[in-house]
N, C-alpha and C positions, 0 to 999 in steps of 0.2 A: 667421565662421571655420567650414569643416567639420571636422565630427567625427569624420568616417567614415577608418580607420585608410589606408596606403598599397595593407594587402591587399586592401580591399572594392571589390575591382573590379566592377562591376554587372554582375550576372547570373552570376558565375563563384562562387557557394557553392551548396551544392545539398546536399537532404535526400534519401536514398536507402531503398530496401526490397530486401531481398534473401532470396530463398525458398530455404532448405536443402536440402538432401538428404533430413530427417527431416519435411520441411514446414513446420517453425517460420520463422517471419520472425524477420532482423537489420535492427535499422535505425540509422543513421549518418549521419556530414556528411563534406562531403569538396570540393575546390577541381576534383575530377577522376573524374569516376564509372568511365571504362574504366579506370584506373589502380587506382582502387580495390577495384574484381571481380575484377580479375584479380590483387591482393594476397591478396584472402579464399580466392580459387583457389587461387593458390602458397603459402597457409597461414602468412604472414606479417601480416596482419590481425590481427584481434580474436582473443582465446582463444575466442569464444563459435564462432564458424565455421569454426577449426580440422578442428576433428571432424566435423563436419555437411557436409564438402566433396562434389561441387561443389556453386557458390550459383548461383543465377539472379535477375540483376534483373527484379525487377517493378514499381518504382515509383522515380518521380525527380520531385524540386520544384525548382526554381531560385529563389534569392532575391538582392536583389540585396547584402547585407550580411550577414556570417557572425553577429551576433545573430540575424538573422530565420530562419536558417536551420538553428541551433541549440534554439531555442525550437520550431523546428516539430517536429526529430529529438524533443527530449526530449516535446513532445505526442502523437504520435507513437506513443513508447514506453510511454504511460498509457492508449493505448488498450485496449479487449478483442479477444480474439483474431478475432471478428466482423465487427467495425468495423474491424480491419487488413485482412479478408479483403473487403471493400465497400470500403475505400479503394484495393485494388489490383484488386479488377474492374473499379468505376464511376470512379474517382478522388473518393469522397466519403466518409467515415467516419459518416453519417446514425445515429444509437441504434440499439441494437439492442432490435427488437420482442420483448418476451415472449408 
């Protein structure tokens, strides 16, 4: 039997980055990225990107189940400010050298 719920349609959950106005990265899950931005845009989003309007996406993952997609957001979000900044130029979060 599969596991996998009626929502996990493959390839339609997605980890996203989005660069503030202030600079800081938001990062989130979402079924719909332009839907999304343009929620963080119109200020109906998150309380964190309210105020930091507009955002600009810089980074988007596709997985194909909202576990794997959620787990990537929350890793993600343990990054250093560094290692968000190397995963949105290179697409890789590789250590950061001291």
């Amino acid at each position: 039997m599969d596991s996998a719920s009626p929502n996990d349609v493959a390839g339609d959950h997605h980890t996203y980055v989005v660069e503030c106005s202030d600079g800081t990265y938001y990062t989130g899950y979402t079924t719909d990225v332009e839907r999304r931005v343009a929620e963080h845009n119109d200020g109906t989003a998150a309380k964190y990107t309210r105020g930091r309007r507009p955002v600009e996406l810089v980074h988007v993952e596709t997985y194909d189940s909202q576990s794997e997609a959620m787990q990537r957001e929350y890793a993600i979000k343990q990054l250093r400010r560094g290692q968000k900044e190397r995963l949105v130029r290179d697409g890789t979060e590789a250590p950061d050298v001291a």
